[in-house]
C-alpha positions in Angstrom: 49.5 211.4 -114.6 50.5 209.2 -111.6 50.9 205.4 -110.8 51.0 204.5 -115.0 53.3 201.8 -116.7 54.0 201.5 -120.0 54.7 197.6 -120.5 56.1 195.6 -123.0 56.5 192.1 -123.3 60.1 192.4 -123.9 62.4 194.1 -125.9 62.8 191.6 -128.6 58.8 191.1 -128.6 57.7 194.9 -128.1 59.1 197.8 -130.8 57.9 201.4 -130.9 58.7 202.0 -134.0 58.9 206.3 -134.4 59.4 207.0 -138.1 59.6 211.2 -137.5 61.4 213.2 -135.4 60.2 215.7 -133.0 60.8 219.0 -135.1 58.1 217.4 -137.3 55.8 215.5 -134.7 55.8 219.0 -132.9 57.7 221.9 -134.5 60.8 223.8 -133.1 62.4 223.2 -130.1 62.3 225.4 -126.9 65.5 227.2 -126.4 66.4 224.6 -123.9 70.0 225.5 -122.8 69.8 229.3 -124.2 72.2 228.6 -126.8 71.6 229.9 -130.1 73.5 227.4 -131.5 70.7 224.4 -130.5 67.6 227.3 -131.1 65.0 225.2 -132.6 66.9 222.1 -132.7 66.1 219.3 -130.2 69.2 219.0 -128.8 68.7 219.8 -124.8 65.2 217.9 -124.4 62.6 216.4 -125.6 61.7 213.0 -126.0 58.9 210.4 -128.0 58.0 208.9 -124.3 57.9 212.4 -122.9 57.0 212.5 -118.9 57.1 215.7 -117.1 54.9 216.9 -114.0 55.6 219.9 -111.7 56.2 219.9 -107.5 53.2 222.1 -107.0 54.7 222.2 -103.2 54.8 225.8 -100.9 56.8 227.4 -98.8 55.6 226.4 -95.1 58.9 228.3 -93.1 61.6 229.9 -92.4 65.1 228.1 -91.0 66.2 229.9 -87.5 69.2 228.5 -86.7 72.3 226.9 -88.8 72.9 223.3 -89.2 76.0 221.5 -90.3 76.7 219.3 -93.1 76.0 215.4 -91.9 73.6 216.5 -89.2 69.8 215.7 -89.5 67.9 218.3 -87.4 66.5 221.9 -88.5 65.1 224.2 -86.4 62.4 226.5 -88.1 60.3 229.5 -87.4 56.9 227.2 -87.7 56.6 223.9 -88.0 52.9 223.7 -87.9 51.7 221.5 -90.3 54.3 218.9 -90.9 54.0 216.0 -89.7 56.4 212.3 -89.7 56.8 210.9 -92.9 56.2 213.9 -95.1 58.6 215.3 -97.3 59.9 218.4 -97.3 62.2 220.2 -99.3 65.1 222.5 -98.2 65.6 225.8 -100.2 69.1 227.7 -100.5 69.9 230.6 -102.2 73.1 232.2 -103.1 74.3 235.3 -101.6 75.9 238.7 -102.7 79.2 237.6 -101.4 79.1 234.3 -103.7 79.9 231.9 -100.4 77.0 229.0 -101.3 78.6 228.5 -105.1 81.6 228.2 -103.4 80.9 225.9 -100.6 79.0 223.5 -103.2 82.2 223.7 -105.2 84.4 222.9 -101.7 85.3 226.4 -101.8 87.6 225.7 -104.6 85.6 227.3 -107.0 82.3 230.0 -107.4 79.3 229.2 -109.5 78.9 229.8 -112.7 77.5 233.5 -113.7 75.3 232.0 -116.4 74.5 229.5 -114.6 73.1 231.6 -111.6 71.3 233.7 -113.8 69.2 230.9 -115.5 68.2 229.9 -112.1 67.8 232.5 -109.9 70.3 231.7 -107.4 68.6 229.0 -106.0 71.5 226.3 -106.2 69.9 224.2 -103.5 66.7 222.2 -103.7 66.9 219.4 -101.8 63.7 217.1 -100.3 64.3 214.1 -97.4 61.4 212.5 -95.5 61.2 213.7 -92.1 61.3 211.3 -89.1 60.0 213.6 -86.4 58.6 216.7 -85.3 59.5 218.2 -82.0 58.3 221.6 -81.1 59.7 223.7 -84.2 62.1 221.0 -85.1 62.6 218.7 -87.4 64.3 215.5 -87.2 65.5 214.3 -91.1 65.7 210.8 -92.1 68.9 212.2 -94.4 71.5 213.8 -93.2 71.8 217.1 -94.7 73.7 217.0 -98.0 75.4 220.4 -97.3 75.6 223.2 -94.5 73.2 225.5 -93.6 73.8 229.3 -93.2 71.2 231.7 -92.2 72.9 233.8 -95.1 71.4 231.9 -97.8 68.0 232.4 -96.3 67.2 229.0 -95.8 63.7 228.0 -96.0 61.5 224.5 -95.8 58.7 224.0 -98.5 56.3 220.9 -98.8 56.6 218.6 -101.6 53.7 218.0 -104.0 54.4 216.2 -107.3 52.1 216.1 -109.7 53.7 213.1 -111.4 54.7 210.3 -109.6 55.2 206.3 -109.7 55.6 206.1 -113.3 57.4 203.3 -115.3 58.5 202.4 -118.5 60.2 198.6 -119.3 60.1 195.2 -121.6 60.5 197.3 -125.1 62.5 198.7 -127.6 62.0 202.2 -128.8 63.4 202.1 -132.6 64.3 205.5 -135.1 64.8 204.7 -139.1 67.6 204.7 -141.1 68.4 208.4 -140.5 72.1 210.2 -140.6 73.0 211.7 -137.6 73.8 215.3 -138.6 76.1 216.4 -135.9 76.6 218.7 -133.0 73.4 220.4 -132.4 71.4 219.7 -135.6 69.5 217.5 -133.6 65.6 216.9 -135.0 64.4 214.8 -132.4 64.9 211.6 -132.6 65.0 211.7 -128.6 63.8 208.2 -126.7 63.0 209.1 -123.1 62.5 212.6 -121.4 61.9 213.2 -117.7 60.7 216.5 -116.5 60.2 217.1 -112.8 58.9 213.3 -112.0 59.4 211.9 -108.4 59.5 208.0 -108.1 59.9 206.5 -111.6 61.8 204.1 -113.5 63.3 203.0 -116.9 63.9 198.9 -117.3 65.1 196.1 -119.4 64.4 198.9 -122.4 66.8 199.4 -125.7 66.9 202.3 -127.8 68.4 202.6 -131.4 69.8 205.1 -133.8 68.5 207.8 -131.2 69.9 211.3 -131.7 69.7 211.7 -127.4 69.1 208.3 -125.4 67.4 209.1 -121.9 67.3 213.0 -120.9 66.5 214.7 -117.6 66.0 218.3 -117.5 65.5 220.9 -115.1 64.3 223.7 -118.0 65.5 226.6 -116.0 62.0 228.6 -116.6 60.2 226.6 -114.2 63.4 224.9 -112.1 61.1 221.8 -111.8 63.6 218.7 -110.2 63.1 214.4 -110.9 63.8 212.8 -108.2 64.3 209.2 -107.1 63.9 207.8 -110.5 65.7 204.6 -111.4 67.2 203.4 -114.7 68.2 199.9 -114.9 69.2 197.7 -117.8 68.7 200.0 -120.7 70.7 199.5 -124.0 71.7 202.1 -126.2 73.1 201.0 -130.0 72.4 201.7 -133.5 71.0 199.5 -136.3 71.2 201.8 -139.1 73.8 205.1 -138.3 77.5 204.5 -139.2 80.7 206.1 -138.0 82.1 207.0 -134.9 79.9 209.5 -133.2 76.0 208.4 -134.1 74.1 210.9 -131.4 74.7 213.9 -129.2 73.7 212.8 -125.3 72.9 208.8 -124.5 72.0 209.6 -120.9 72.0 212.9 -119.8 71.6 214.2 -115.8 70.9 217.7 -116.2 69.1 218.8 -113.3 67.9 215.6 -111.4 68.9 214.6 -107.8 69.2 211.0 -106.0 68.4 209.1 -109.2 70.4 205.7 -109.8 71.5 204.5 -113.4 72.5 200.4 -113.4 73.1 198.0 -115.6 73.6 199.7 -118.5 75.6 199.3 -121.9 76.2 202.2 -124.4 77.0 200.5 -127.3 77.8 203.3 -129.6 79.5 206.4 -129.1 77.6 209.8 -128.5 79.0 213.3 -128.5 78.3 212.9 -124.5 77.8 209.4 -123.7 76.9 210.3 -120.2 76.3 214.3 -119.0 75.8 215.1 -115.0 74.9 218.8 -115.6 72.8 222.2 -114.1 72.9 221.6 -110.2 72.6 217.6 -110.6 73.6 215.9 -107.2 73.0 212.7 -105.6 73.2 210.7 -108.5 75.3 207.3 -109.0 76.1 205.4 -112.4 76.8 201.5 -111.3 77.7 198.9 -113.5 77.8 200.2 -116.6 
């Protein structure tokens, strides 16, 4: 639920110790990616500090008219019932002629067929506050992040997370003396997982001998987003796993948008030390 903080009193005073995986704490995996090769491994998700909620938001109206990339006003069939200082999401969906994948790709390239199929075609999902309402339109605090075409049957939807203002910091999370077994024989020893959270954070918080560091996922069943979520500080390293690769993802941005990793040190070597995957935008590494 909302507005809870799990607090340590810092990581060299505060160890969660998690002697089991997840494929024994819970069974098999989901097939998170839809590769057979992962099936029932806990390679694409999962985590022992596990947050996920869902932006139980609606669709409130239609775009009439197009908008261009950097500007901040929408014009919409209705805008009854938004008011400053909500937030509102903007919907996009490809087309037949494939002309949004390629504008998100600077027409250089097309989206993925996979891809598009996981998710329906909806490539865009993208929420700003809105700084005023003016007949049927709407003045964004954000400028838009990409163009708007009547083609991709544009459409504005409230936002309603079910999981916000959650945090995590001061602690270690610590796995035993376990072999990593390799490229997608991952059992779960997975540290943080955030599903479809708005407003969190990760800080001052080490993990060890993890087989995946800090995930976010956007499983593309329910095509649930993070947003503005914040990782600062965190350490990833091993105590007990030797050689060179000793986990498959140490942070992994598979899905989220306008979330901000700083501060941190990888201090081992995963099979991906950091992933920016499935639709992912607005997200920075600093400083690490």
């Amino acid at each position: 639920r909302s507005r809870v903080v799990l607090r340590g009193e810092g990581r060299d005073r505060t160890v969660l110790f998690f002697p089991k995986p997840l494929a024994e704490m819970i069974g098999l995996a989901p097939d998170w990616a839809g590769s057979k090769a992962a099936k029932g491994n806990w390679s694409w998700g999962g985590g022992v500090l596990w947050l996920t909620g869902r932006d139980v938001g609606a669709r409130i109206a239609g775009v009439a008219a197009p908008a261009r990339r950097g500007e901040r006003v929408l014009a919409l069939s209705s805008a009854r019932g938004i008011v400053p200082g909500a937030t509102v999401r903007l919907l996009m969906r490809e087309a037949s002629d494939g002309s949004l994948g390629r504008h998100l790709h600077a027409d250089l390239a097309p989206a993925g067929a996979g891809l598009m199929r996981a998710i329906e075609g909806r490539l865009v999902d993208w929420a700003s506050r809105v700084q005023a309402v003016s007949g049927n339109r709407l003045t964004l605090e954000r400028p838009l992040r990409l163009d708007v075409r009547l083609e991709w049957k544009p459409e504005v939807w409230s936002s309603a997370p079910s999981v916000q203002d959650v945090g995590l910091e001061d602690f270690t999370i610590e796995f035993p003396d376990s072999p990593y077994g390799g490229h997608f024989t991952e059992k779960g020893f997975n540290g943080v997982f955030f599903d479809g959270v708005h407003h969190g954070w990760v800080r001052r918080v080490s993990i060890l001998d993890a087989d995946n560091g800090v995930f976010f996922h956007m499983p593309t069943t329910s095509l649930q987003i993070s947003r503005w979520v914040t990782v600062s500080d965190l350490r990833l390293a091993t105590r007990w796993r030797k050689g060179r690769v000793t986990g498959h993802h140490g942070i992994a941005l598979e899905g989220p948008q306008d979330c901000l990793i700083s501060d941190f040190a990888v201090d081992t070597e995963f099979i991906h030390d950091l992933t920016v995957d499935t639709v992912a935008c607005g997200n920075v590494f600093s400083r690490g």
